[in-house]
C-alpha positions as CSV (number, residue, x, y, z in Angstrom):
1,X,102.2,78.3,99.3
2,X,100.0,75.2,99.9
3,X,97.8,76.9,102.2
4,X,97.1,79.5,99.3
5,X,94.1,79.8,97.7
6,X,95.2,80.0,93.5
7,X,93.4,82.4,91.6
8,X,93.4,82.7,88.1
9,X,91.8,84.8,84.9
10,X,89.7,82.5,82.7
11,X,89.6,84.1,79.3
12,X,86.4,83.5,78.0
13,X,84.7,84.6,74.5
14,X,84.0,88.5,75.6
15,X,86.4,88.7,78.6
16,X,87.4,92.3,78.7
17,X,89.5,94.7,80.4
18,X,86.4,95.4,83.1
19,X,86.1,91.9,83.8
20,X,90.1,92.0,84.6
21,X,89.3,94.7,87.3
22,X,86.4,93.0,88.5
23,X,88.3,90.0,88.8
24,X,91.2,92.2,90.7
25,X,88.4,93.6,93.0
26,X,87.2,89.9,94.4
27,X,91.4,88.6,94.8
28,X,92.0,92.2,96.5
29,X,89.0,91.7,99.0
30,X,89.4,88.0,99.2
31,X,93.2,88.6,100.5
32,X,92.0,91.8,102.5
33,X,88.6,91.5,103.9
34,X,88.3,87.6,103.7
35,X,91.8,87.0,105.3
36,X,92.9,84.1,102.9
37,X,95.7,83.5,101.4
38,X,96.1,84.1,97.6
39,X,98.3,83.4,94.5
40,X,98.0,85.3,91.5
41,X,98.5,83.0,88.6
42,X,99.0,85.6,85.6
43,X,100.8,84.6,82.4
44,X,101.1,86.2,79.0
45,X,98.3,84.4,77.1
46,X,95.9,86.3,79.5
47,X,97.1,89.9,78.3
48,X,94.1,91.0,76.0
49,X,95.1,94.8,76.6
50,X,98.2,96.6,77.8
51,X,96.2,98.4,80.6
52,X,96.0,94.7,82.4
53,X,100.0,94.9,83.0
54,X,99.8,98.5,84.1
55,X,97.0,97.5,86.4
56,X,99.5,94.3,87.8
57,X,102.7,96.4,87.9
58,X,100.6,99.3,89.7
59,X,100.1,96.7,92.4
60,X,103.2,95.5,92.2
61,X,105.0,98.6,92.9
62,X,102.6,100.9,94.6
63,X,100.4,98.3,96.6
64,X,97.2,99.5,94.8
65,X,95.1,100.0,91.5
66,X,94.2,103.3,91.0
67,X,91.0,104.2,90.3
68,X,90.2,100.2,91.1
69,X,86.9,100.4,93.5
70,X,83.9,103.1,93.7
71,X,83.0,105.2,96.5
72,X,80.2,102.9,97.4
73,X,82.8,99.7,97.0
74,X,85.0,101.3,99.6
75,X,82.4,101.8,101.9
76,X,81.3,98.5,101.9
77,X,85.2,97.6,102.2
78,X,85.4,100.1,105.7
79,X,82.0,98.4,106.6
80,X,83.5,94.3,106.0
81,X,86.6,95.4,108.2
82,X,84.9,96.5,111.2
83,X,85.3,93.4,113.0
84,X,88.9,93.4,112.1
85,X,89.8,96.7,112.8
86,X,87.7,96.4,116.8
87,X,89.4,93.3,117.0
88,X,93.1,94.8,116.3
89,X,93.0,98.0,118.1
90,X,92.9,100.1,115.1
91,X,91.1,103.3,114.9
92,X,87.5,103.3,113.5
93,X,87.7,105.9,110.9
94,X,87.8,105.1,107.4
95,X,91.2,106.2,106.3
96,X,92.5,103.6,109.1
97,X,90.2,101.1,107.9
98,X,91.0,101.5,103.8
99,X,94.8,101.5,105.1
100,X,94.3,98.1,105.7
101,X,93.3,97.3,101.9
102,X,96.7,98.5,100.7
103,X,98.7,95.5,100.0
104,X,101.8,97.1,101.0
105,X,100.1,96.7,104.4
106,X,101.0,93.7,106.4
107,X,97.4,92.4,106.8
108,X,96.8,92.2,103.0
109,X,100.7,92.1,102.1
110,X,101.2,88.9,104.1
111,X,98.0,87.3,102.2
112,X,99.3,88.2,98.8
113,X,101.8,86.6,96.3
Protein backbone atom coordinates (compact mmCIF):
# COMPACT_ATOMS: atom_id res chain seq x y z
CA UNK A 1 0.00 0.00 0.00
CA UNK A 2 2.98 2.45 0.15
CA UNK A 3 3.69 2.25 -3.29
CA UNK A 4 -0.08 3.44 -3.93
CA UNK A 5 -0.85 6.51 -5.20
CA UNK A 6 -4.08 7.87 -2.67
CA UNK A 7 -6.76 9.39 -4.32
CA UNK A 8 -9.41 11.26 -2.79
CA UNK A 9 -12.79 13.48 -3.53
CA UNK A 10 -12.28 17.09 -2.39
CA UNK A 11 -15.71 18.49 -1.75
CA UNK A 12 -15.71 21.83 -2.81
CA UNK A 13 -18.60 24.69 -2.82
CA UNK A 14 -20.45 23.22 -6.15
CA UNK A 15 -19.02 19.67 -6.20
CA UNK A 16 -21.68 17.65 -7.84
CA UNK A 17 -22.57 14.18 -8.79
CA UNK A 18 -20.65 14.84 -12.47
CA UNK A 19 -17.70 15.95 -10.85
CA UNK A 20 -17.83 12.42 -8.77
CA UNK A 21 -17.79 10.64 -12.25
CA UNK A 22 -15.31 12.72 -13.70
CA UNK A 23 -13.23 12.22 -10.78
CA UNK A 24 -14.07 8.17 -11.19
CA UNK A 25 -13.01 8.60 -14.95
CA UNK A 26 -9.16 9.98 -14.14
CA UNK A 27 -8.65 7.03 -10.90
CA UNK A 28 -10.19 4.41 -13.48
CA UNK A 29 -7.62 5.54 -16.30
CA UNK A 30 -4.97 6.37 -13.90
CA UNK A 31 -5.08 2.56 -12.49
CA UNK A 32 -5.79 1.25 -16.19
CA UNK A 33 -4.09 3.17 -18.82
CA UNK A 34 -1.37 4.85 -16.54
CA UNK A 35 -0.47 1.59 -14.77
CA UNK A 36 -0.20 3.09 -11.20
CA UNK A 37 -1.24 1.93 -8.27
CA UNK A 38 -4.33 3.54 -6.53
CA UNK A 39 -6.30 3.79 -3.19
CA UNK A 40 -9.63 5.00 -3.09
CA UNK A 41 -10.02 6.98 0.02
CA UNK A 42 -14.07 7.36 0.22
CA UNK A 43 -15.80 8.07 3.47
CA UNK A 44 -19.27 9.16 4.34
CA UNK A 45 -18.85 12.99 4.60
CA UNK A 46 -18.22 12.83 0.77
CA UNK A 47 -21.79 11.28 -0.03
CA UNK A 48 -23.62 14.43 -1.56
CA UNK A 49 -26.08 11.97 -3.48
CA UNK A 50 -27.03 8.40 -3.21
CA UNK A 51 -26.10 7.71 -6.91
CA UNK A 52 -22.20 8.16 -5.68
CA UNK A 53 -22.62 4.76 -3.55
CA UNK A 54 -24.42 3.07 -6.46
CA UNK A 55 -21.70 4.28 -8.72
CA UNK A 56 -18.87 2.74 -5.88
CA UNK A 57 -20.82 -0.53 -5.15
CA UNK A 58 -21.25 -0.96 -9.11
CA UNK A 59 -17.51 -1.10 -9.11
CA UNK A 60 -17.21 -2.91 -6.38
CA UNK A 61 -19.35 -5.74 -7.47
CA UNK A 62 -19.33 -5.69 -11.18
CA UNK A 63 -15.85 -4.21 -11.97
CA UNK A 64 -17.40 -1.12 -13.85
CA UNK A 65 -19.69 2.03 -13.89
CA UNK A 66 -22.25 1.88 -16.22
CA UNK A 67 -22.78 4.34 -18.39
CA UNK A 68 -19.29 5.93 -16.92
CA UNK A 69 -17.25 7.00 -20.26
CA UNK A 70 -18.58 8.28 -23.89
CA UNK A 71 -17.98 6.73 -27.08
CA UNK A 72 -15.35 9.11 -27.84
CA UNK A 73 -13.70 8.47 -24.17
CA UNK A 74 -13.44 4.90 -24.95
CA UNK A 75 -11.75 5.33 -27.99
CA UNK A 76 -9.26 7.43 -26.68
CA UNK A 77 -9.04 4.56 -23.80
CA UNK A 78 -8.49 1.67 -26.94
CA UNK A 79 -6.08 4.26 -28.46
CA UNK A 80 -3.84 4.88 -24.77
CA UNK A 81 -3.60 0.97 -24.49
CA UNK A 82 -2.04 0.22 -27.68
CA UNK A 83 1.32 0.07 -26.47
CA UNK A 84 0.09 -2.23 -23.75
CA UNK A 85 -1.88 -4.41 -25.53
CA UNK A 86 1.35 -4.91 -28.65
CA UNK A 87 3.44 -5.23 -25.73
CA UNK A 88 1.30 -8.19 -24.02
CA UNK A 89 0.28 -10.21 -26.91
CA UNK A 90 -3.24 -9.19 -26.79
CA UNK A 91 -5.42 -8.88 -29.71
CA UNK A 92 -5.80 -5.33 -31.33
CA UNK A 93 -9.41 -5.00 -31.58
CA UNK A 94 -11.30 -2.87 -29.30
CA UNK A 95 -13.36 -5.32 -27.28
CA UNK A 96 -9.76 -6.85 -26.27
CA UNK A 97 -8.43 -3.57 -25.57
CA UNK A 98 -11.64 -2.10 -23.32
CA UNK A 99 -11.42 -5.69 -21.50
CA UNK A 100 -8.50 -4.41 -20.12
CA UNK A 101 -10.35 -1.30 -18.46
CA UNK A 102 -12.56 -3.61 -16.41
CA UNK A 103 -11.25 -3.77 -12.97
CA UNK A 104 -12.21 -7.21 -12.56
CA UNK A 105 -9.31 -7.61 -14.97
CA UNK A 106 -5.94 -8.35 -13.53
CA UNK A 107 -4.17 -5.42 -15.23
CA UNK A 108 -6.52 -2.78 -13.59
CA UNK A 109 -7.71 -5.27 -10.72
CA UNK A 110 -4.12 -5.54 -9.38
CA UNK A 111 -3.77 -1.57 -9.49
CA UNK A 112 -6.90 -0.95 -7.60
CA UNK A 113 -7.88 -0.98 -3.83
Amino acid sequence: MAECQCMQIELTRGFSYTDFQEFLKGMLATAGVAGKQVAFLFSENQIIAERMLEDVNSLLNSGEVPNLFAADELQKICDDLTPYCKEKGIPENRCARLSLCIPCDTHVYERLY
